[in-house]
C-alpha positions as CSV (number, residue, x, y, z in Angstrom):
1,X,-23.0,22.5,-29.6
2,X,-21.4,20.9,-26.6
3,X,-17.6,20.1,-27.1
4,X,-16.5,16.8,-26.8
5,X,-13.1,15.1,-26.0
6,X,-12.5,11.9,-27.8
7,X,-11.8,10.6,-24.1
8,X,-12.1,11.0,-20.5
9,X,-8.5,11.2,-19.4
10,X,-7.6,13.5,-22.5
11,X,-10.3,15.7,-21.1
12,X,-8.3,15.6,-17.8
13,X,-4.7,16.1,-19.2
14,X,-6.4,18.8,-20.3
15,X,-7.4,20.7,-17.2
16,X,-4.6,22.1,-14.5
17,X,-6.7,21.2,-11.4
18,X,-8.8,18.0,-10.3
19,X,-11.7,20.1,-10.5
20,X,-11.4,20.9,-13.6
21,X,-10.4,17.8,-14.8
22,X,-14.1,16.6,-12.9
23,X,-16.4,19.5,-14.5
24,X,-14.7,18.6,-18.3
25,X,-15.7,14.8,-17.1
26,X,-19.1,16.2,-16.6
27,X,-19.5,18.0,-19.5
28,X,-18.2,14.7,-21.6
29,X,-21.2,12.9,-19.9
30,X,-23.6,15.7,-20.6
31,X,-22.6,15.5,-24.3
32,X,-23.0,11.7,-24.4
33,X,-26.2,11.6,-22.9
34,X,-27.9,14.1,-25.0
35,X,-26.1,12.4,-28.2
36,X,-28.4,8.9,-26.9
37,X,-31.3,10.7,-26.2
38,X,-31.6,12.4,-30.2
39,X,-30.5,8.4,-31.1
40,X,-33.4,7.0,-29.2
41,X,-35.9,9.5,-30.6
42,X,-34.9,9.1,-34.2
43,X,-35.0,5.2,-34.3
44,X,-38.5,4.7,-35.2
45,X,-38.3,7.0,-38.1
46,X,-34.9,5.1,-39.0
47,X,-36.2,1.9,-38.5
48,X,-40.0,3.0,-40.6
49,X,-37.7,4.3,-43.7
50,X,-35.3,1.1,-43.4
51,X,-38.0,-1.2,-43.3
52,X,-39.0,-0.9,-46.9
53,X,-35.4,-1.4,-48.6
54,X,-34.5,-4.5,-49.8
55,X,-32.9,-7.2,-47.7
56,X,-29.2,-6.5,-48.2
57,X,-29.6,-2.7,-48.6
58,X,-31.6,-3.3,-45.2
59,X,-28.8,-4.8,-43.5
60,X,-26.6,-2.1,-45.0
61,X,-28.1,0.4,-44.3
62,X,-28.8,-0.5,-40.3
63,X,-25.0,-1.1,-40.7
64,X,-24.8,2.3,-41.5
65,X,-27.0,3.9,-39.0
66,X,-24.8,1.9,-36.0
67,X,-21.2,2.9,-37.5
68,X,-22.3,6.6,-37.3
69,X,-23.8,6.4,-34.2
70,X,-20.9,5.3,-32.5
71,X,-18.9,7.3,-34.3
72,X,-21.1,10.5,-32.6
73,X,-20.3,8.9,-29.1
74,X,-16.7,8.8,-29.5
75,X,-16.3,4.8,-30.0
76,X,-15.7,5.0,-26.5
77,X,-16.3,1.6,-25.0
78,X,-17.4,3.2,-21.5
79,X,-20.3,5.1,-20.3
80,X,-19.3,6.1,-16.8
81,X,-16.0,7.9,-16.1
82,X,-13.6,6.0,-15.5
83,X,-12.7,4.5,-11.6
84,X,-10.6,6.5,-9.2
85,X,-7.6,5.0,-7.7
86,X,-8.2,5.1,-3.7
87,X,-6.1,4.7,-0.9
88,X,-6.5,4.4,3.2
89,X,-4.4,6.0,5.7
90,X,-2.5,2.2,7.0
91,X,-0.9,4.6,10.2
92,X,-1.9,6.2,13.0
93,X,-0.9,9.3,11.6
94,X,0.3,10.4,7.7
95,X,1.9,13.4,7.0
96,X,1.0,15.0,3.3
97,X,3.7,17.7,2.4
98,X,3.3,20.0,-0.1
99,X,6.5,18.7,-2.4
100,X,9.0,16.1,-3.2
101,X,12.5,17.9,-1.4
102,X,13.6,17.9,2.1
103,X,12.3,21.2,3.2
104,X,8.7,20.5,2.4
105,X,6.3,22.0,4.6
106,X,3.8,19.3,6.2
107,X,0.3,20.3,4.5
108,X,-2.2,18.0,6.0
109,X,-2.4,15.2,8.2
110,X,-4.1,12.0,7.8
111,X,-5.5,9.6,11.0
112,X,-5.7,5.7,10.1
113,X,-8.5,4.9,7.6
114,X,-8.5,8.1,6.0
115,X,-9.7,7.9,2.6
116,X,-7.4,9.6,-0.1
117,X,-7.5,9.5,-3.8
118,X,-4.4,8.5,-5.9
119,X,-3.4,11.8,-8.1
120,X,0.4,10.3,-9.1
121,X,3.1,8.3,-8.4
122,X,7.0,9.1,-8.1
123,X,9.4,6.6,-7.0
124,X,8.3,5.2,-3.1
125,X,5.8,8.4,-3.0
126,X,2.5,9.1,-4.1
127,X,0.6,12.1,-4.8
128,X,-3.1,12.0,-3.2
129,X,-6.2,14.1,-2.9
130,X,-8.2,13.9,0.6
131,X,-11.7,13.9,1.1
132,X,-11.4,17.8,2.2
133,X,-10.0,19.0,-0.9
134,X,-6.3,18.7,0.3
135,X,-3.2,17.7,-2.0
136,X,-0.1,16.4,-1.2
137,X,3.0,13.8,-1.4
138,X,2.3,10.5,1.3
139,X,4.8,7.5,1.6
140,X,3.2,4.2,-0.7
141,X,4.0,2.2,2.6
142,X,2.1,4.3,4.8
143,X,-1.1,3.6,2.4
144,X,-2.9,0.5,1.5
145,X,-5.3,-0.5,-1.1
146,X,-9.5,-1.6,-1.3
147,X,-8.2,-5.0,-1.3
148,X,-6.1,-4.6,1.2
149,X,-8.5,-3.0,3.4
150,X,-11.0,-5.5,2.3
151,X,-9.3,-8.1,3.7
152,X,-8.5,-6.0,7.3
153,X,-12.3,-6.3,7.7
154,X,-12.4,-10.0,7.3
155,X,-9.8,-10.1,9.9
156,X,-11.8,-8.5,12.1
157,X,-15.0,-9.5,12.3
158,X,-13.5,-13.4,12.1
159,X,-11.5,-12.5,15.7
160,X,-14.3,-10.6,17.3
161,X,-14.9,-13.6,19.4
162,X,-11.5,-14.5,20.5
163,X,-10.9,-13.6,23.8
164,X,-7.5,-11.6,25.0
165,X,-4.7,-13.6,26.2
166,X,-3.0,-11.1,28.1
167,X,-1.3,-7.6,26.8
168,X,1.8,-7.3,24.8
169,X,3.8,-4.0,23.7
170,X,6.5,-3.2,21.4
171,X,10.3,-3.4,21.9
172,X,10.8,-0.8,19.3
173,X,9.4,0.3,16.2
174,X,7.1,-2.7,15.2
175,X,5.3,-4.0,11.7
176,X,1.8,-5.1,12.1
177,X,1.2,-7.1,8.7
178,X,-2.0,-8.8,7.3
179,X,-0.4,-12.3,7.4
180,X,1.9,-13.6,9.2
181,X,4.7,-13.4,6.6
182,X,7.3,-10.8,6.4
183,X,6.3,-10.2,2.5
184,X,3.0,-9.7,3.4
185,X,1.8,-5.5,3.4
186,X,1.9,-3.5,6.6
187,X,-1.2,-2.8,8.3
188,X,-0.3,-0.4,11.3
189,X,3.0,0.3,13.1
190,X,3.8,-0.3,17.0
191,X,5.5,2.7,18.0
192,X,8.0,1.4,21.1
193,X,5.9,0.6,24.3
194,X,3.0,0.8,22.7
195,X,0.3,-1.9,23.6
196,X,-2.0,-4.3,21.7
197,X,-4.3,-7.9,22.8
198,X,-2.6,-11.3,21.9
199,X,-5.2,-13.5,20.2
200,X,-3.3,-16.2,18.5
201,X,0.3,-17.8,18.2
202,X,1.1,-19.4,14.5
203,X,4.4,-20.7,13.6
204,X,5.1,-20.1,9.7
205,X,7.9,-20.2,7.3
206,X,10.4,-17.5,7.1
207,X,9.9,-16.2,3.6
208,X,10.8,-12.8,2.7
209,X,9.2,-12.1,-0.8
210,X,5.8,-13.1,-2.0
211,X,5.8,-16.7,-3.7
212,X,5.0,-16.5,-7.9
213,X,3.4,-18.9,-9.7
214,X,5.5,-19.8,-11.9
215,X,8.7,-19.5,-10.5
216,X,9.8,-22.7,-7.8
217,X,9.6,-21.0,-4.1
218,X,13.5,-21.3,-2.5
219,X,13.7,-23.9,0.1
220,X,12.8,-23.0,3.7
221,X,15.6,-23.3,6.4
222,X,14.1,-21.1,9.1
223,X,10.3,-20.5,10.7
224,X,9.2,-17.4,12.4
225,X,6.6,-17.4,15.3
226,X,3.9,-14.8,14.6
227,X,1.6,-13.1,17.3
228,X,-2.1,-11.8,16.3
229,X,-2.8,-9.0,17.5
230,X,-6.2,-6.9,18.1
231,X,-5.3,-2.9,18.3
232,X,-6.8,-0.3,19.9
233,X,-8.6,0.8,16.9
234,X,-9.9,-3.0,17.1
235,X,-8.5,-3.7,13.7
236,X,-5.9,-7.2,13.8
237,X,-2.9,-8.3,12.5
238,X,0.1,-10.5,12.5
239,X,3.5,-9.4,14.4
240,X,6.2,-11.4,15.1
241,X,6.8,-12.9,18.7
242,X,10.7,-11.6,18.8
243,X,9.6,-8.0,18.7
244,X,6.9,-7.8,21.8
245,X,7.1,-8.4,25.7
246,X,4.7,-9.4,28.4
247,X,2.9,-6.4,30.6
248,X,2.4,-8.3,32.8
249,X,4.0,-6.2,36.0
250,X,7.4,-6.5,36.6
251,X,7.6,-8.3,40.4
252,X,6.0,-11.5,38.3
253,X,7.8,-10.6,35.5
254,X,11.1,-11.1,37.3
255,X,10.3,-14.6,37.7
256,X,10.6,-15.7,34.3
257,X,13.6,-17.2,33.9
258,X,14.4,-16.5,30.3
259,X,11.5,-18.2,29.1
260,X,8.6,-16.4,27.2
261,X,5.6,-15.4,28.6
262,X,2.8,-16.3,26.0
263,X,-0.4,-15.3,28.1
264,X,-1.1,-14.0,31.6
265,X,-4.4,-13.6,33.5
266,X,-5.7,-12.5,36.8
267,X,-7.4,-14.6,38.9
268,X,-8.5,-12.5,41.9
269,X,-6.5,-10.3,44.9
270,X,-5.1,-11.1,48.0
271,X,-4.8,-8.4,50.7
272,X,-1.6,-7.0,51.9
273,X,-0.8,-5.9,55.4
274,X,1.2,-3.0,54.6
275,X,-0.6,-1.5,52.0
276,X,-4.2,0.0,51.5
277,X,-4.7,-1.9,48.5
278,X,-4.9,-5.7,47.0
279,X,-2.4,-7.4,45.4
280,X,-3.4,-9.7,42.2
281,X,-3.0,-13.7,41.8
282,X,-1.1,-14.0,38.7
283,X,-1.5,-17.0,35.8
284,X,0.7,-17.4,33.2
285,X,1.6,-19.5,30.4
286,X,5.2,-19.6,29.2
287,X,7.3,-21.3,25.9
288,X,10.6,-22.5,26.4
289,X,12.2,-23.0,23.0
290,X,10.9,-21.1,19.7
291,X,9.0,-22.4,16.5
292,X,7.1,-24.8,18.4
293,X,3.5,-26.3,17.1
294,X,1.7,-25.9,20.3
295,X,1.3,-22.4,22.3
296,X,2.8,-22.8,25.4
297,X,4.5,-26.0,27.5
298,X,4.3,-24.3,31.1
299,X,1.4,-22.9,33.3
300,X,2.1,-21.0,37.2
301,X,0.2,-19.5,39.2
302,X,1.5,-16.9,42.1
303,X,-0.4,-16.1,45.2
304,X,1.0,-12.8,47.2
305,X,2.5,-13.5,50.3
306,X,1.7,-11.4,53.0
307,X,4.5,-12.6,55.3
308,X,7.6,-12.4,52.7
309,X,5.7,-9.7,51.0
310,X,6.6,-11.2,47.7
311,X,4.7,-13.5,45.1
312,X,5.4,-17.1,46.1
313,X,4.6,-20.2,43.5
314,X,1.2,-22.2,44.4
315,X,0.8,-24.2,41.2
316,X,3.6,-25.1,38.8
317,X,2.5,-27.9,35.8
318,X,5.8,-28.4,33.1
319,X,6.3,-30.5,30.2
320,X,2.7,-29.7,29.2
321,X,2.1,-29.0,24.9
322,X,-0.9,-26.7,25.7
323,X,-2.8,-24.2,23.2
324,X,-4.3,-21.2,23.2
325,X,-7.1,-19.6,24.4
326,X,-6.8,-20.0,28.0
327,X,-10.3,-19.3,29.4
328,X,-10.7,-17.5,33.1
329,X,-13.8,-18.1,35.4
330,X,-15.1,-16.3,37.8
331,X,-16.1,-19.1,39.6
332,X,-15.9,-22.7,39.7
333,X,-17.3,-25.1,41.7
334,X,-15.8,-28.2,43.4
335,X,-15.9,-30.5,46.4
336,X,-14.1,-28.6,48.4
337,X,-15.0,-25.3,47.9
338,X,-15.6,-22.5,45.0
339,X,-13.4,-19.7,43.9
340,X,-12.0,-18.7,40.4
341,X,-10.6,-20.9,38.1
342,X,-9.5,-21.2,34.6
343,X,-9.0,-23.8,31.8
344,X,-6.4,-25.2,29.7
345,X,-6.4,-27.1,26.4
346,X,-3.2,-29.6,26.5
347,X,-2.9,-32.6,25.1
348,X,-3.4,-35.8,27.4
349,X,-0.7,-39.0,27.7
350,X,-2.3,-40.1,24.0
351,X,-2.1,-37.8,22.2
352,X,-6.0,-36.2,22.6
353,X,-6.6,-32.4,23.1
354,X,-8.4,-32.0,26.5
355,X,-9.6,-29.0,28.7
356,X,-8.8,-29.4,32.5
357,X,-10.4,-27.0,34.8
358,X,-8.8,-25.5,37.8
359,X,-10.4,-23.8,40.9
360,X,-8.3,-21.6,43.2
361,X,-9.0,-21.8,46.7
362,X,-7.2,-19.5,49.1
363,X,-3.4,-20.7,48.3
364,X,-4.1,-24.0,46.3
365,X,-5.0,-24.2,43.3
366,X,-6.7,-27.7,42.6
367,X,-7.7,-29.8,39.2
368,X,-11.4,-29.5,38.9
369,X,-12.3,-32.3,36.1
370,X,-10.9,-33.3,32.5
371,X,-13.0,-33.7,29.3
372,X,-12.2,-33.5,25.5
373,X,-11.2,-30.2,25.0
374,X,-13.4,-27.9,22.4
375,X,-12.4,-27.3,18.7
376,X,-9.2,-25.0,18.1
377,X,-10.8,-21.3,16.7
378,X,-11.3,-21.7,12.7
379,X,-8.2,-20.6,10.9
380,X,-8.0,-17.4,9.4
381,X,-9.6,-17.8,5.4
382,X,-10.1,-14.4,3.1
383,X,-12.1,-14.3,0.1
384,X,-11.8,-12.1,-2.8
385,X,-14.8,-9.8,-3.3
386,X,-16.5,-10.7,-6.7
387,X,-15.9,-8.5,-9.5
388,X,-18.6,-6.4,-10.8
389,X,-20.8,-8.0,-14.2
390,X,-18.9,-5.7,-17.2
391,X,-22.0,-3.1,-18.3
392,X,-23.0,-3.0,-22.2
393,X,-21.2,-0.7,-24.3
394,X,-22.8,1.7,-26.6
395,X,-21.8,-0.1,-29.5
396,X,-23.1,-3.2,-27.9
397,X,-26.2,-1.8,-27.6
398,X,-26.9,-0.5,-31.0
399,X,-26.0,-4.0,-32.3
400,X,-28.8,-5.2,-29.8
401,X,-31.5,-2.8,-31.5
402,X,-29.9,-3.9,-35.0
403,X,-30.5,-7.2,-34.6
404,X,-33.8,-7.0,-32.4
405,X,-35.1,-5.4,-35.9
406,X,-34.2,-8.7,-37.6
């Protein structure tokens, strides 16, 4: 006779190990399933011997028959064990020590997206099994959730097709979070001078814990501009704009005059007399106060000069409430010539979002045409993964055969 537990996680208080506390599992299921099988195979010769009692003894006596069966089974209301807590690696690089003091040797390492399973909790740390077989203490904030993860997915694949802006790295130490809010969980951290693609500028309120239902939301005094951000592992997420810089290089850089540089492009090379190699024409887009509802209020565009070996000004616009994404060209053609060129979505002297199209040719850059400029890129929409249809109990099949007999 197989031993049985009256349930799975008594089974696995049980047992000093996680495999042990997965071969007593087994066993349990081994147990059950032969316990169903002898059920099955002794309900026609139940249901032959009830069939000639009386009506009320009948109903007794099927009433019976159910009571004992799921008595057998434990009058446990599942069938498969039950659902292991996992986690994912949210950094670059997770260190799993061995114990919970200061001198704890580092056991394991995990990469981002590593799979782990949830063992324990203690205060900010939890205890987690790997994939390999490995054990050990991670930080909670270095790990995230299915959910979580879920929704880092979505966020992908609904920015594959947004183009780079330009490159922005890390002042210091940076958060990469799911949505742009400061409540909202940490996804991957910049380390200083560390690099990722600007997709998207949002402004959003500045609030620093996550709204509840039924508890009024404090007033907002402040905003925060937000960057999103694609990373090298081509996951994206939300940073703020205080905590990045341009990399773009540093002789266009120097021009900036203490405005931000949202997005920067290259348009082509010009040579240079005293060196072997090319120099790059530079665009950029810049912001001049903070919290704004467009992207950007300033385009330039600097040509190399050959005689003041320097990067002189050749198109300046101002004043301009223009949104991202800026789109390059290879080339564009005009009445005066072809060359690259790029386009802009501002809004006109009415109001109206339009795209004007620029060519540059040799050290001017013209305007190229005007027409209504193309829907903004959808905004950013999760949705929650539909839970799984709850399975029949034992119980709730019996009472199925009970009443399929009446």
């Amino acid at each position: 006779m197989v031993k049985l537990f009256p349930s799975y996680e008594a089974a696995a208080g049980l047992a000093a190990t996680a495999g042990e506390a997965r071969s007593l599992i087994q066993r349990c299921l081994i147990a059950r399933r032969l316990i169903v099988r002898r059920c099955i195979a002794h309900r026609c010769i139940v249901r032959r011997r009830i069939a000639g009692l009386p009506g009320v003894r009948r109903g007794l006596a099927w009433a019976a028959v159910v009571l004992s069966w799921a008595a057998m089974l434990g009058c446990t209301a599942q069938t498969e064990p039950p659902a292991v807590e996992e986690a994912y690696a949210a950094r670059s690089s997770v260190a799993l020590i061995e114990d919970l003091h200061p001198r704890s040797p580092v056991v394991a390492q995990l990469d981002m997206g590593d799979r782990v399973r949830i063992l324990g909790r203690r205060r900010s740390f939890v205890r987690v099994l790997t994939d390999d077989g490995q054990e050990g203490w991670a930080k909670g904030t270095e790990l995230i959730g299915p959910e979580v993860r879920d929704r880092m997915t979505q966020l992908r694949d609904q920015t594959l097709a947004d183009p780079p802006q330009g490159e922005v790295r890390a002042l210091k130490t940076l958060n990469v979070h799911l949505e742009p809010f400061r409540w909202s969980p940490v996804i991957y951290q910049l380390s200083p001078d560390e690099g990722a693609e600007l997709l998207r500028h949002q402004v959003a309120d500045r609030v620093l814990s996550k709204p509840e239902e039924d508890k009024a939301s404090p007033p907002v005094t402040e905003q925060d501009d937000w960057y999103l951000l694609r990373l090298d592992t081509g996951r994206a997420g939300w940073a703020l704009a205080t905590g990045v810089y341009s990399a773009i290089p540093e002789d266009v850089a120097q021009y900036a005059e203490r405005r931000r540089i949202v997005s920067y492009f290259a348009l082509g090379a010009a040579g240079d007399r005293l060196s072997a190699g090319a120099r790059k024409t530079w665009l950029w887009t810049q912001i001049s106060e903070s919290n704004r509802p467009y992207d950007f209020d300033l385009l330039r565009v600097f040509l190399w000069s050959r005689q003041r070996q320097s990067y002189q000004t050749v198109k300046i616009e101002r004043g301009l409430r223009g949104y991202l994404p800026v789109v390059t060209h290879e080339r564009v053609d005009s009445e005066r010539g072809a060359g690259p060129g790029f386009s802009v979505a501002v809004e006109n002297k009415n109001g109206a979002r339009v795209k004007r199209t620029y060519v540059l040719l040799r050290n001017r850059v013209l305007s190229v045409s005007e027409e209504p400029a193309p829907p903004p890129p959808a905004p950013i929409r999760f949705v929650s993964p539909q839970a799984p249809s709850p399975q029949p109990t034992l119980v709730d099949r019996l009472l199925s055969w009970w009443k399929a007999d009446h």
